[in-house]
C-alpha positions as CSV (number, residue, x, y, z in Angstrom):
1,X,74.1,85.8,-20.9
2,X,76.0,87.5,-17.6
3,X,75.0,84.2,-15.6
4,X,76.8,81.9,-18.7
5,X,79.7,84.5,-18.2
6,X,80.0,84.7,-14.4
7,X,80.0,80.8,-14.7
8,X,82.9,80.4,-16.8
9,X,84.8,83.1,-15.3
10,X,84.5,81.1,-11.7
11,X,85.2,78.1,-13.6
12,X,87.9,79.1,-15.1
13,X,91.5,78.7,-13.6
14,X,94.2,81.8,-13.8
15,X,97.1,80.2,-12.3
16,X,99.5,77.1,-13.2
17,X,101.0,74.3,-11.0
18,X,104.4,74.1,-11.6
19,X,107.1,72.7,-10.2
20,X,111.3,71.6,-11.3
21,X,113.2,68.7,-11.9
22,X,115.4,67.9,-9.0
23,X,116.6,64.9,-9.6
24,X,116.4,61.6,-12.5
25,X,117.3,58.4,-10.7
26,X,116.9,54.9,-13.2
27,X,113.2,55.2,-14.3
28,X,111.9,58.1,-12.2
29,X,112.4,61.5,-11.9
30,X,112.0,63.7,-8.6
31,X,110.5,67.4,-8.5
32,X,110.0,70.4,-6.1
33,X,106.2,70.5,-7.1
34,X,103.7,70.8,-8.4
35,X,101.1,70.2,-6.0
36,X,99.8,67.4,-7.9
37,X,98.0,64.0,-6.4
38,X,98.7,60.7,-7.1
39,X,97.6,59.1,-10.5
40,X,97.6,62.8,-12.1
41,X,99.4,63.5,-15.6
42,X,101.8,66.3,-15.6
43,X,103.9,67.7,-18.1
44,X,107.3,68.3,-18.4
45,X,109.2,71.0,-20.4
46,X,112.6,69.3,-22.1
47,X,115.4,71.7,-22.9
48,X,115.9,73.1,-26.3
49,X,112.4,72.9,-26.6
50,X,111.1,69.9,-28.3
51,X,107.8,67.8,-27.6
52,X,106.5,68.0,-24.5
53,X,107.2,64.8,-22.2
54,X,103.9,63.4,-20.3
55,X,104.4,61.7,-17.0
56,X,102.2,60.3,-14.3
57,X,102.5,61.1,-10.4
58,X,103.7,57.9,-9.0
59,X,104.6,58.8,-5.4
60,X,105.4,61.2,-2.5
61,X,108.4,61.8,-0.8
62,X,108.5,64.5,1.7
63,X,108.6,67.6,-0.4
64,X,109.0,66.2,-3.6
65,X,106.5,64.5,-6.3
66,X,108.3,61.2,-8.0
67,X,106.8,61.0,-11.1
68,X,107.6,58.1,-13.7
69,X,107.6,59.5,-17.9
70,X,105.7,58.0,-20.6
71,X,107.7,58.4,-23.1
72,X,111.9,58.8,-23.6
73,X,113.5,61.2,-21.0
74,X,116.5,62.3,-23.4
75,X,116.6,66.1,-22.8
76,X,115.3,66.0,-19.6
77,X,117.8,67.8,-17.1
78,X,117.5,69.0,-13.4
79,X,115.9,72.2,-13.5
80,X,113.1,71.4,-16.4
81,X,109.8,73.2,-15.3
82,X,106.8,70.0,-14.4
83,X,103.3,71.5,-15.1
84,X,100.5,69.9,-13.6
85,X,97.3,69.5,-16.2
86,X,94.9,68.3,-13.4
87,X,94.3,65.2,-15.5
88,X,93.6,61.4,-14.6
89,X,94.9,59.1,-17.4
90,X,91.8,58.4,-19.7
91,X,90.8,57.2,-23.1
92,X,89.0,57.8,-26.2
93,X,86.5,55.2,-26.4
94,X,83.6,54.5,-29.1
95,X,82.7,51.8,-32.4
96,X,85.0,53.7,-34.7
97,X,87.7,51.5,-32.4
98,X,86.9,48.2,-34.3
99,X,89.0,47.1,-36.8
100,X,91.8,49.2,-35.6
101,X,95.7,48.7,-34.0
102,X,96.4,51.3,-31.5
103,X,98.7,52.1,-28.6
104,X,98.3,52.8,-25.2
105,X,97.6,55.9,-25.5
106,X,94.3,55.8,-28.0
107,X,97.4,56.8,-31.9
108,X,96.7,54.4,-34.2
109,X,99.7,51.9,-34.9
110,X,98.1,50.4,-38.4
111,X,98.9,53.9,-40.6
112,X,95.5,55.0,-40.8
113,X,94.0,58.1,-40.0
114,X,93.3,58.8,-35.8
115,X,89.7,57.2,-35.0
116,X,86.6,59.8,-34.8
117,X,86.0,59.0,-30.9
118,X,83.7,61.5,-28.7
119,X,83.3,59.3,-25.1
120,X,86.3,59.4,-23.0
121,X,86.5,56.9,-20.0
122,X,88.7,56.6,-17.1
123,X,91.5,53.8,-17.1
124,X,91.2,53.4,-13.2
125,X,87.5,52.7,-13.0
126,X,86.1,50.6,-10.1
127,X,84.7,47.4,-10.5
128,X,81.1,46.7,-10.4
129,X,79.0,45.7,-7.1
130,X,78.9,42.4,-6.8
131,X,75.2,41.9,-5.8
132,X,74.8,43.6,-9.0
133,X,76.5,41.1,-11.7
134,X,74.0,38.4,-13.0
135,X,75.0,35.3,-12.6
136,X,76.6,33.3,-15.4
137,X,74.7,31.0,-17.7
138,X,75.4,31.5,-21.1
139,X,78.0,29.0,-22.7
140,X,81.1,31.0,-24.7
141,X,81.6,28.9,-27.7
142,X,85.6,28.8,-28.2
143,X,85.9,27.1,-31.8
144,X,88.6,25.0,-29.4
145,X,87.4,21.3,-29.6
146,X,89.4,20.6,-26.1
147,X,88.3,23.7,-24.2
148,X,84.1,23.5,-25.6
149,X,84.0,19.8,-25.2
150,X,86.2,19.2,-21.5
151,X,86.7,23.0,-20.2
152,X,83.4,24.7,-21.3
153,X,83.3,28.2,-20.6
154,X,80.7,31.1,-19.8
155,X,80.1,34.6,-20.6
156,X,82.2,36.6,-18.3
157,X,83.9,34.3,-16.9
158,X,88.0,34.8,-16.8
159,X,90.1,32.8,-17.2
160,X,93.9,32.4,-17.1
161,X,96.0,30.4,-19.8
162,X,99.2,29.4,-18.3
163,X,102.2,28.4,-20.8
164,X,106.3,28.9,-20.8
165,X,108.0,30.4,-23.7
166,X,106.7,28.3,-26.8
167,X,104.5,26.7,-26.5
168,X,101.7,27.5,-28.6
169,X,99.6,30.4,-26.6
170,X,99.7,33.0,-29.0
171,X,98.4,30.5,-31.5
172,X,95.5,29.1,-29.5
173,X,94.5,33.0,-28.6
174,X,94.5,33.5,-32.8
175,X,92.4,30.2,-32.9
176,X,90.0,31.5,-30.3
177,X,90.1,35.4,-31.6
178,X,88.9,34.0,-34.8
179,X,86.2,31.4,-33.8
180,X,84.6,32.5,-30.6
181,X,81.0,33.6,-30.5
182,X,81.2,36.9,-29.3
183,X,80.0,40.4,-30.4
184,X,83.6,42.3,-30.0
185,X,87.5,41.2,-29.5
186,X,89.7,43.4,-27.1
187,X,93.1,42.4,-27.9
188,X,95.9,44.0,-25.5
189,X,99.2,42.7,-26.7
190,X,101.9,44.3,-23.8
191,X,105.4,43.7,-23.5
192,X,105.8,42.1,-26.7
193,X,108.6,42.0,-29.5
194,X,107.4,44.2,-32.2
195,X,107.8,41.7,-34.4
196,X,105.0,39.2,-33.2
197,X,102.6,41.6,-33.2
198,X,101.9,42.5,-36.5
199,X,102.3,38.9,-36.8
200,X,99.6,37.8,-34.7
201,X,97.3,40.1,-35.9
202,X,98.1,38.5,-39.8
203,X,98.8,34.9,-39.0
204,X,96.7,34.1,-36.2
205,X,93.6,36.9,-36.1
206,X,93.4,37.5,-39.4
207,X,91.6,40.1,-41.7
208,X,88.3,38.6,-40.5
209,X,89.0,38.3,-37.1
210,X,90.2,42.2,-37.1
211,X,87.6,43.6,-38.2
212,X,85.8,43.0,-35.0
213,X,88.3,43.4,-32.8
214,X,90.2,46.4,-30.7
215,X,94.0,45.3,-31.0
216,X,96.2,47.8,-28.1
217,X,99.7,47.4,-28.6
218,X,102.4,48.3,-26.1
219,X,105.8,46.4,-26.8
220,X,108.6,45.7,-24.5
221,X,110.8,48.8,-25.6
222,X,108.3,51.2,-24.6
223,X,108.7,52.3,-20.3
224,X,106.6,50.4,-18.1
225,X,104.1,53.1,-17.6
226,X,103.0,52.5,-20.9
227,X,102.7,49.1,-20.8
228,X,100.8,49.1,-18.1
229,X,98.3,51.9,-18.9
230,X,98.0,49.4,-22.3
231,X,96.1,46.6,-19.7
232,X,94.3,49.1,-18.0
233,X,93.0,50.9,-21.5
234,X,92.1,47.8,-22.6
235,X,89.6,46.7,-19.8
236,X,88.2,49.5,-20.5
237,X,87.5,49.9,-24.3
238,X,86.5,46.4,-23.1
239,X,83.9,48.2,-20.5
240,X,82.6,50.6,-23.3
241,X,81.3,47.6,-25.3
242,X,79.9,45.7,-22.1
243,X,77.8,48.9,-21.4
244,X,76.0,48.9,-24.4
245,X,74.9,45.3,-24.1
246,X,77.8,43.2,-26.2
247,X,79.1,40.5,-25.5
248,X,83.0,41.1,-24.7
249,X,86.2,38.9,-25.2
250,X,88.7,40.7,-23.5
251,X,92.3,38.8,-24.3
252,X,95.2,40.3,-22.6
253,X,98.6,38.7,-23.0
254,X,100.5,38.8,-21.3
255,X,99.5,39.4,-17.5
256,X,102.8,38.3,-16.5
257,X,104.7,41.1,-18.2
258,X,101.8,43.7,-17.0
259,X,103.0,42.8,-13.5
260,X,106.6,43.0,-14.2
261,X,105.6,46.8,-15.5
262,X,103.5,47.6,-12.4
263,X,107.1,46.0,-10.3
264,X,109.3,48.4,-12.0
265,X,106.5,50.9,-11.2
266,X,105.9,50.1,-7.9
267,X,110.0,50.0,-7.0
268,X,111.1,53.3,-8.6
269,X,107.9,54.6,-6.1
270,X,110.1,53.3,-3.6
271,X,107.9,49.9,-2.6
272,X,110.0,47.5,-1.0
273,X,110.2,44.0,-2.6
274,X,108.5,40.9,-1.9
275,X,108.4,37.9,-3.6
276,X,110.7,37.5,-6.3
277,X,110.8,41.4,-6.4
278,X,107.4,41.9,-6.5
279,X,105.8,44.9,-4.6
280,X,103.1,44.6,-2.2
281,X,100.8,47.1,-5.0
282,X,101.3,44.6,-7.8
283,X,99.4,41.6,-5.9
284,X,96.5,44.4,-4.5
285,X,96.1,45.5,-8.5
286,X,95.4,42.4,-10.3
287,X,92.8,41.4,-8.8
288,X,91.6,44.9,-8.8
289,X,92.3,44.8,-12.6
290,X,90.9,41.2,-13.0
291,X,87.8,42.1,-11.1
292,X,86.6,44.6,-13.3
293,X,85.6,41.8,-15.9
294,X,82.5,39.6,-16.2
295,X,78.6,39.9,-16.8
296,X,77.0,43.4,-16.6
297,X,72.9,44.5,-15.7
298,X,73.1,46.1,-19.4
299,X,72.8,42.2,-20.5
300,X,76.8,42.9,-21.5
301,X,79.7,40.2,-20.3
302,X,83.4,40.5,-20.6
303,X,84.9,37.2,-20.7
304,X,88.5,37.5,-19.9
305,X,91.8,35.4,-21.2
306,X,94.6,36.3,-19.6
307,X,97.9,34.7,-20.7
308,X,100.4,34.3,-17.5
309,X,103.9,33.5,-19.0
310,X,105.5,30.7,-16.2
311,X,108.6,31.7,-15.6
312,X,111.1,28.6,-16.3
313,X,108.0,26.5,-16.3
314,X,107.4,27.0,-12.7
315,X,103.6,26.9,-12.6
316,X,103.7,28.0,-8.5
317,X,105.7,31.2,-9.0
318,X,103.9,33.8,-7.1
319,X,102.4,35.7,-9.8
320,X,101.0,32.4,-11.3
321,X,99.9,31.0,-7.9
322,X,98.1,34.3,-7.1
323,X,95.9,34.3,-10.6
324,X,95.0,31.0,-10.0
325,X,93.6,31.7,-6.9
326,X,91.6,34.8,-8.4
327,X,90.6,33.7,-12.0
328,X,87.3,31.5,-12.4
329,X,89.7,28.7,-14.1
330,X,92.7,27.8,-15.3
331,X,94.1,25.8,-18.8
332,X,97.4,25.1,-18.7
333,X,100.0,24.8,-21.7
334,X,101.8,21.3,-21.3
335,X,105.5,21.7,-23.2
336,X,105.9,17.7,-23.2
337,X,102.6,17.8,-25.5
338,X,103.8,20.5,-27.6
339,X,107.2,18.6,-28.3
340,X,104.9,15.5,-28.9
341,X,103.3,17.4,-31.9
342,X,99.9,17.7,-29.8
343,X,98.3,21.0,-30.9
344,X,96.9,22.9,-28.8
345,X,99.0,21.3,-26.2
346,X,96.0,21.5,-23.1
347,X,96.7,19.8,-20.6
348,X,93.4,18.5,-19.7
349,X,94.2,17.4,-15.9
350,X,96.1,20.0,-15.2
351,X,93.2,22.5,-16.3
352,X,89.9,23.4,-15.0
353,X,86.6,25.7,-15.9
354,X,85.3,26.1,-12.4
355,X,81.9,26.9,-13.8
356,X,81.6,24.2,-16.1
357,X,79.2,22.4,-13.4
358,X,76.5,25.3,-13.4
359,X,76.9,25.3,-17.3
360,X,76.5,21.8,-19.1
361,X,73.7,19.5,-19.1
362,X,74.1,17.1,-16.4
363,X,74.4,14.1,-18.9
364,X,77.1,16.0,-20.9
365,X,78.5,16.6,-17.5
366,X,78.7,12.5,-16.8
367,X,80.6,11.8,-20.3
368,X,83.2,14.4,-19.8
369,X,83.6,12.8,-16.1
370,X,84.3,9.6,-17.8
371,X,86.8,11.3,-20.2
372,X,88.8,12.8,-17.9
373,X,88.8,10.1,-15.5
374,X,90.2,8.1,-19.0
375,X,92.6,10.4,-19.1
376,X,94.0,10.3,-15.6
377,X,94.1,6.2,-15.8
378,X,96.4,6.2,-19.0
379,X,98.2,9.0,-17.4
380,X,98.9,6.8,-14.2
381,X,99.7,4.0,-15.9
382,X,101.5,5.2,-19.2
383,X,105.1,4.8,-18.2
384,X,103.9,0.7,-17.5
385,X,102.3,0.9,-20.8
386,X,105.4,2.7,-22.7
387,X,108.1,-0.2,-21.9
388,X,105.4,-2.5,-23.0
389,X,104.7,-4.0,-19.3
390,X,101.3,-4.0,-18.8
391,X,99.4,-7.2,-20.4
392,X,96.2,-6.7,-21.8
393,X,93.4,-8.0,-19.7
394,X,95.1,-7.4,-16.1
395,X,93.4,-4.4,-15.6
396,X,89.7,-3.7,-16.9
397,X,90.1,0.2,-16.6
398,X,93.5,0.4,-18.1
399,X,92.5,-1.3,-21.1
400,X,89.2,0.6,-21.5
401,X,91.3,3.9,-21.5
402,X,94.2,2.0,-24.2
403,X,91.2,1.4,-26.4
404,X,89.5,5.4,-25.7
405,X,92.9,7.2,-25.8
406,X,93.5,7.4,-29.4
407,X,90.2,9.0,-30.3
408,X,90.2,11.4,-27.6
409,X,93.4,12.7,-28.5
410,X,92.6,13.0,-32.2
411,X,89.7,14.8,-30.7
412,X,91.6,17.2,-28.1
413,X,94.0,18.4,-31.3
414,X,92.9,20.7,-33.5
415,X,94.1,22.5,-36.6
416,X,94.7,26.5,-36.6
417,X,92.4,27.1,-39.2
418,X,90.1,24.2,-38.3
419,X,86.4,25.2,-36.7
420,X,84.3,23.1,-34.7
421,X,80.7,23.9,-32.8
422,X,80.5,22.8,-29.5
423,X,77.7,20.4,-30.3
424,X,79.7,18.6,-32.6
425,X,82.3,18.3,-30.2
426,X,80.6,17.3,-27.3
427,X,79.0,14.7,-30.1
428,X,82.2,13.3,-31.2
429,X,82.9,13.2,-27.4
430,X,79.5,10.9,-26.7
431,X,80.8,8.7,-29.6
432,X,84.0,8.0,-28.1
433,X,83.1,7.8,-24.5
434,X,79.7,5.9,-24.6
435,X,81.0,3.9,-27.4
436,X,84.1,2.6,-26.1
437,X,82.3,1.2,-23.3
438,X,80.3,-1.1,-25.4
């Protein structure tokens, strides 16, 4: 019993960290102290009393901690006492998560009562060894027709939808949410109006599709810290389920406006700008952020869907160009298909599933060659073939893909609601390839 005692008591700390506000500039605030490192929480005492505000240390200048608030700074003067709790940011992990709408910070957002959680996991955690990831060989069944039958994807893999304003990627994520053959959905929903949130999660996800997903909602009034500890919660609740040997889809939309949080971040630190404003930290964390995804030695995968909004449809913009670069694919959101009524509007030779070589059979692999290369003829040529130019017979290829196009674009568009396996897609896609050419 004294051991047990002597223990806690040299456990045990009898002093505080504290510092004061010195200064509030835009979206940080300056203090003498606390001796705090960066990444820690600290708390900060408004005046008049009130709830305490939470903030996280974002940088170092000289003397002074700059730390950046969670929450609304109204009430916060120079002079306000900033406790350090000696806390990393963290969440409450665990199964009584599914079925539920939460915020960033673990408070549930659907009015019912807080989730019975007893794990808590870092949000910062590092990614796995790479000598220790299996390798991926499992097909992820989409419920997509154009993504399971031309883009197949794996388990773990991540992937990066790229779309401008409207044009259908909160629809196809609802299709996918719904349909995909997965053990558990991580939704993070960041930066977005509160309005489309609870209607995604009724239109698009539906009661069905909730119940085994984790929706995290941080929208674009809440500070940037928030938003961005939303991604990072997300991967890992997403990492909670991997461990214990689920399979993962780990949706996240958007990226885009998780790197406009981290720029605000990373320029009230005092980062100089790059790239369209950009700091250096934003392009050395999503990769660190994207990296933490895929298969697992528990016999877990997170497969990852990122959403990158394209600013003014500028698909080589640098945030855009970077995740391109990192992500194992790419499908891209064409807005000339969506105004054509095409739904979802892929674009099929503008995407790519850069494992879909090491995952499909390789006679499936020849038909969807032949499809694609379909695809790019009537592309070439369709401008000739609009005006009514082109005369049948000129050209055998062009009139082979004239005679294919119409079924493979009945094929490639798909129905909200509608559900197709893979093997009847890649079926249907035999039927129009294989037949055509007879």
């Amino acid at each position: 019993m004294t051991s047990r005692f002597r223990e806690a008591i040299s456990a045990a700390k009898f002093y505080r960290r504290i510092g004061s506000i010195a200064n509030l500039s835009g979206l940080s605030i300056e203090a003498r102290g606390p001796d705090a490192a960066i990444g820690e929480v600290c708390e900060i005492i408004p005046r008049h009393g009130g709830a305490l505000l939470r903030a996280e240390v974002i940088g170092l200048r000289e003397d002074r901690v700059v730390l950046m608030p969670y929450g609304d700074t109204r009430g916060v003067g120079v002079g306000c006492e900033v406790y350090a709790t000696g806390q990393l940011p963290d969440i409450a992990v665990g199964d009584a998560l599914l079925g539920r709408v939460i915020d960033a910070f673990g408070n549930p957002l659907d009015g019912g009562l807080m989730p019975v959680l007893q794990q808590r996991r870092p949000l910062r955690s590092p990614a796995l060894n790479p000598l220790r990831r299996p390798r991926i060989r499992h097909i992820l069944e989409t419920g997509v027709r154009a993504i399971d039958s031309l883009l197949t994807l794996g388990q773990g893999q991540r992937v990066g939808i790229f779309a401008g304003s409207g044009v259908g990627k909160s629809t196809l994520l609802g299709m996918i949410a719904r349909h995909v053959s997965a053990d558990v959905n991580v939704i993070a929903l960041i930066g977005e109006r509160g309005r489309e949130v609870k209607e995604f999660i009724e239109n698009h996800l539906g009661e069905s599709g909730l119940k085994r997903s984790v929706v995290i909602a941080a929208t674009a009034d809440q500070p940037a810290l928030a938003r961005a500890r939303a991604a990072y919660a997300a991967t890992s609740i997403a990492e909670f389920f991997r461990d214990h040997g689920k399979q993962v889809l780990l949706t996240m939309d958007s990226v885009t406006r998780f790197a406009m949080a981290k720029r605000e971040i990373g320029l009230a630190a005092g980062e100089p700008p790059t790239a369209r404003g950009y700091t250096p930290s934003v392009f050395a964390e999503l990769p660190e952020l994207c990296e933490r995804c895929g298969t697992a030695d528990s016999g877990g995968a997170i497969t990852a869907l990122y959403t990158v909004l394209v600013e003014g449809d500028d698909f080589n913009e640098p945030i855009s160009d970077m995740l391109r670069a990192t992500l194992d694919g790419h499908l891209v959101l064409s807005r000339k298909l969506a105004h054509t009524g095409h739904f979802p509007a892929i674009d099929i030779l503008q995407s790519a599933s850069r494992l879909l070589t090491d995952l499909v059979v390789p006679q499936d692999i020849k038909v969807i060659r032949q499809a694609i290369a379909q695809l790019a003829v009537f592309e070439r040529n369709r401008e000739m073939i609009d005006i009514g130019a082109y005369r049948s017979g000129s050209n055998p290829e062009i009139d082979m893909a004239i005679k294919i196009i119409p079924a493979l674009s009945a094929l490639l568009c798909q129905g909200a609601t509608e559900h197709v396996s893979r093997a009847a897609a890649i079926e249907q896609l035999h039927q129009i390839c294989v037949g055509g050419m007879q």
